[in-house]
Every structure is written in C-alpha cells, then in structure tokens.
C-alpha positions as CSV (number, residue, x, y, z in Angstrom):
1,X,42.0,115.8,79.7
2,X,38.5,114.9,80.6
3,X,38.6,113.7,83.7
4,X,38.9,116.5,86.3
5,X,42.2,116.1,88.6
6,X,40.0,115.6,92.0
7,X,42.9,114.0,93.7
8,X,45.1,116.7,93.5
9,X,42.4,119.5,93.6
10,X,41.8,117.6,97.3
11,X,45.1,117.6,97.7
12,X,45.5,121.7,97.6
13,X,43.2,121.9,99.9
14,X,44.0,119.6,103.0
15,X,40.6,118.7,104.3
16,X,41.5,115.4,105.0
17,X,38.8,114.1,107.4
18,X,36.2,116.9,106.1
19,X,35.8,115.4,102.6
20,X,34.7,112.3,102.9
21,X,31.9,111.2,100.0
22,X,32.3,113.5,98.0
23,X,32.2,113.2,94.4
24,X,30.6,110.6,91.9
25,X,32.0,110.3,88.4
26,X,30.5,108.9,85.3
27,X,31.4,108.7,82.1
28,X,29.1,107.8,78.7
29,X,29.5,106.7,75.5
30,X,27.3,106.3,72.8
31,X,28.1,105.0,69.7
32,X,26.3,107.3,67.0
33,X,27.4,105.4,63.6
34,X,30.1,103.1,62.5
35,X,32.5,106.1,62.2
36,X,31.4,108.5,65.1
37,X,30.6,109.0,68.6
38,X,29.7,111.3,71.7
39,X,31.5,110.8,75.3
40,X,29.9,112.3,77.9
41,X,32.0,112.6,81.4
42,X,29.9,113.7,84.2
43,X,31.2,114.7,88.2
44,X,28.9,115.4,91.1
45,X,30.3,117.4,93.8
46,X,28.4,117.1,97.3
47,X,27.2,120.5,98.7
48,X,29.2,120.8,101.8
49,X,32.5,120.6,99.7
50,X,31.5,122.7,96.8
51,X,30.5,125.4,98.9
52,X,34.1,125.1,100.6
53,X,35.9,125.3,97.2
54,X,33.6,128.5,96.5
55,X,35.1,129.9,100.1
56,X,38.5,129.0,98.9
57,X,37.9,130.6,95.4
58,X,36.4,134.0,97.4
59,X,39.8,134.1,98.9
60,X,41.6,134.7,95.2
61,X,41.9,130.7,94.7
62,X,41.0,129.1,91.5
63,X,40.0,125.6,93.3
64,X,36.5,126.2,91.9
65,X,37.3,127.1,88.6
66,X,39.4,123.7,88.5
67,X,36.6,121.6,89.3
68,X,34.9,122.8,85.9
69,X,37.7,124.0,83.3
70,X,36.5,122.7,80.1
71,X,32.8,121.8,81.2
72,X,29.9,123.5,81.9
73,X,29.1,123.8,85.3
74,X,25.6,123.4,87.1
75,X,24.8,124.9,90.4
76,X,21.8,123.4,92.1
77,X,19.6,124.6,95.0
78,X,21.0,122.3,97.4
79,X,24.4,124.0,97.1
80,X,25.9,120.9,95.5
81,X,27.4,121.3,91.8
82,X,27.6,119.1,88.4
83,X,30.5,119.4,85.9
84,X,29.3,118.1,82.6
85,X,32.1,117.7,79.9
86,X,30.9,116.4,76.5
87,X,33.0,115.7,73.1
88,X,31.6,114.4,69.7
89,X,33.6,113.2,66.7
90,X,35.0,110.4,64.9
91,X,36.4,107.5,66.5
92,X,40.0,109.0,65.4
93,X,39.1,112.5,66.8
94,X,38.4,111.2,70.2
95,X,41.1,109.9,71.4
96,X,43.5,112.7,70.5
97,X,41.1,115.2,71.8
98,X,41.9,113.9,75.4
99,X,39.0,111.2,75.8
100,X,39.8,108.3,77.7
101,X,37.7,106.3,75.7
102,X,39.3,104.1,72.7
103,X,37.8,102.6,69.5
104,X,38.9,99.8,67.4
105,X,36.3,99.2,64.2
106,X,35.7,95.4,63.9
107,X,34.3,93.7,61.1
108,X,30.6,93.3,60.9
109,X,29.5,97.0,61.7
110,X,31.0,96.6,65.2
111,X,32.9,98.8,67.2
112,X,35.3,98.0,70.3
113,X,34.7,100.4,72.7
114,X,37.6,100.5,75.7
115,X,38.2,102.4,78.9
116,X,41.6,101.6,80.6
117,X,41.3,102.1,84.0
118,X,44.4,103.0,84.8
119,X,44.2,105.7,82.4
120,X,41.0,106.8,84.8
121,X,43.5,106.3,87.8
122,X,46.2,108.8,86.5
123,X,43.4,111.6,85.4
124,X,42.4,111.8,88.7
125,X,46.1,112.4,90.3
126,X,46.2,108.6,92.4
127,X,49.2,107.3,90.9
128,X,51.9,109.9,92.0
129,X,50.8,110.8,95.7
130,X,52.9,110.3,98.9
131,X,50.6,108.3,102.4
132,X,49.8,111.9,103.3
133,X,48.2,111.9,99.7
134,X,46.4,108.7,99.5
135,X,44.6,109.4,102.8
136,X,43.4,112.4,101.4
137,X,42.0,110.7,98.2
138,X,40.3,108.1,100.3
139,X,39.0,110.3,102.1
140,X,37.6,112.2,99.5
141,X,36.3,109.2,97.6
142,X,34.9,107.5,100.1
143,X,31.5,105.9,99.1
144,X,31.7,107.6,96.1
145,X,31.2,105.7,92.9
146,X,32.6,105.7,88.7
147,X,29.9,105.1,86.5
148,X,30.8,103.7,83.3
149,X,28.0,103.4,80.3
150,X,28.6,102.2,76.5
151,X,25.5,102.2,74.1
152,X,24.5,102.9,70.7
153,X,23.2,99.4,69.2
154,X,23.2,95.5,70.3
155,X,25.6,94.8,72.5
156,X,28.1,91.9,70.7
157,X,30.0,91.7,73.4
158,X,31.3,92.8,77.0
159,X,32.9,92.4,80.2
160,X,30.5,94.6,82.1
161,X,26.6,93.8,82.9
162,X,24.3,94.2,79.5
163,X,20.9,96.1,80.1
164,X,17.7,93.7,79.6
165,X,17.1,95.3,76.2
166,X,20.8,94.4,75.2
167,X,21.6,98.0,74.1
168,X,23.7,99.0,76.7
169,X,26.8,97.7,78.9
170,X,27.3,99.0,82.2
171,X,29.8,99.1,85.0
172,X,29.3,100.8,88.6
173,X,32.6,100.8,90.5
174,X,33.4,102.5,94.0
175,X,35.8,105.0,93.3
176,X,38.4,103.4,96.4
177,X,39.0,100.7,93.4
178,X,39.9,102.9,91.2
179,X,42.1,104.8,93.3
180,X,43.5,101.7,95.1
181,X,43.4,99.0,92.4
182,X,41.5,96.5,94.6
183,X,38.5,94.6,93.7
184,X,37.5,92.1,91.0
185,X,37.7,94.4,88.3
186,X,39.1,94.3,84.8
187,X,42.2,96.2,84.1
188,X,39.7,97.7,80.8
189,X,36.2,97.6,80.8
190,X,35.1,97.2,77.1
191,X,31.8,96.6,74.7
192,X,31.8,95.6,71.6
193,X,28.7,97.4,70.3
194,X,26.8,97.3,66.7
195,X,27.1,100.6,65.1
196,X,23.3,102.2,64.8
C-alpha cells in the first residue's frame, strides 16, 4: 500500500471540525526505459495537525507513526511534515509491490501508464465509512488537492493536460473528488508515454 490510510487515520482521531485543509497528496511517475520505472507518492500534512498527531503519539498512540510507515518522513521548521514513499522496478514489479500505478507496453516503444481512481479512493479509507465518517474526511480534505504526474519521454497520448514541452501529463484534482466521486473526472487518468 502506498497511499497512506488518511481517512481512517482521521477517523481515530475525531477532530471533525479541527482538521479541515489538511493534507495534499501527489503521486509521480516517471518512466525510466521501456521496461522500468520509479513512482513517487508524496503527502503534505499541515502543521497544526501534525503537531496534534505528535500529541496523540506522546500519549502511547502510534497515529504518527501511521502517517509515515513505509516512507521517510520530513519534519520542517514550520511544524508541518512530508511523507515521501518511493518504489523503482520493472513495470511487472510495480504493481505487485503495492503501487497504484499500472503499465501496459504498447507497440512502438510506448508504455500505457494508468491510475484508477477508485483504487486511490479505497487507499485512503472513503469507500467503507458511515455519515459520521464522511464528514470527517471532508473535513479533513477540504481544499486539499491529489497531484497526479506521468513523464519520462513524448507524451503519445492522455486524458490529462500535456506540459508545453510535451514530456509530461498532468492532473490536479481536489481531494473532495476523490473522496466523493463528483466532478468531471475520468474514472483513470492515463498517458501513454514514449519510453526514454
């Protein structure tokens, strides 16, 4: 799993009111050659509720630990906190390892690069939660915002908005979309990129 569970981490911790805006997600993938690849998944945490999770893990919790299991964690001077997780392998390797990233070779020297975002919806605990539950994950996504990158050659083709320099495909999506499954979005976001 790469994806931290921030719903249900929110969730444990019943600040429903007190967490709004607090977490930005992103997740990267660069395409390194026609057989491999590094994915990158990235979670900002605000400083107001990262300092409340290290209160709560003070007090014999392991809320803080949660946020950063299999990721290495960055505390900055503000009091806020980064979780970076980062995988590399073969397009076969990915996907097993947890990834939430797929990869289809297509003729050509081009590789299909998918992200199901329902797959993103269950990894972050919005698809089994009670009202209670969902008022808590809005409020803790609130103005908060998934940032998905695919790169690594031309772009061939996408459903996500190409950089000027064609090398990149990129898709900004508020978090409440996710969560919700509103807005204009694609049920997978996917390039097709030209292996490097």
């Amino acid at each position: 799993m790469t994806l931290v569970s921030l719903g249900r981490l929110a969730g444990t911790l019943m600040l429903a009111g007190a967490v709004a805006g607090c977490v930005d997600a992103a997740v990267e993938v660069e395409l390194m050659g026609p057989e491999t690849a590094q994915v990158v998944v990235t979670q900002a945490m605000n400083a107001d509720f990262y300092g409340m999770l290290k209160t709560e893990a003070d007090g014999d919790s392991d809320h803080a630990r949660r946020f950063c299991v299999d990721g290495e964690l960055t505390e900055k001077r503000d009091g806020s906190a980064t979780c970076t997780i980062t995988a590399e392998g073969t397009l076969r390797q990915l996907p097993r390892a947890g990834q939430p990233v797929r990869f289809t070779p297509e003729e050509d020297g081009l590789v299909r690069v998918e992200l199901a975002l329902e797959e993103v919806r269950d990894e972050i605990g919005a698809g089994d939660t009670d009202e209670d539950g969902r008022r808590m994950l809005e409020a803790f996504f609130s103005g908060r915002k998934l940032t998905v990158s695919f790169f690594g050659g031309v772009i061939a083709d996408t459903n996500m908005d190409v950089s000027a320099d064609g090398q990149a495909a990129t898709a900004v999506l508020p978090l409440l979309d996710v969560v919700n499954e509103t807005g204009d979005w694609p049920d997978v976001l996917y390039a097709v990129v030209e292996a490097p």
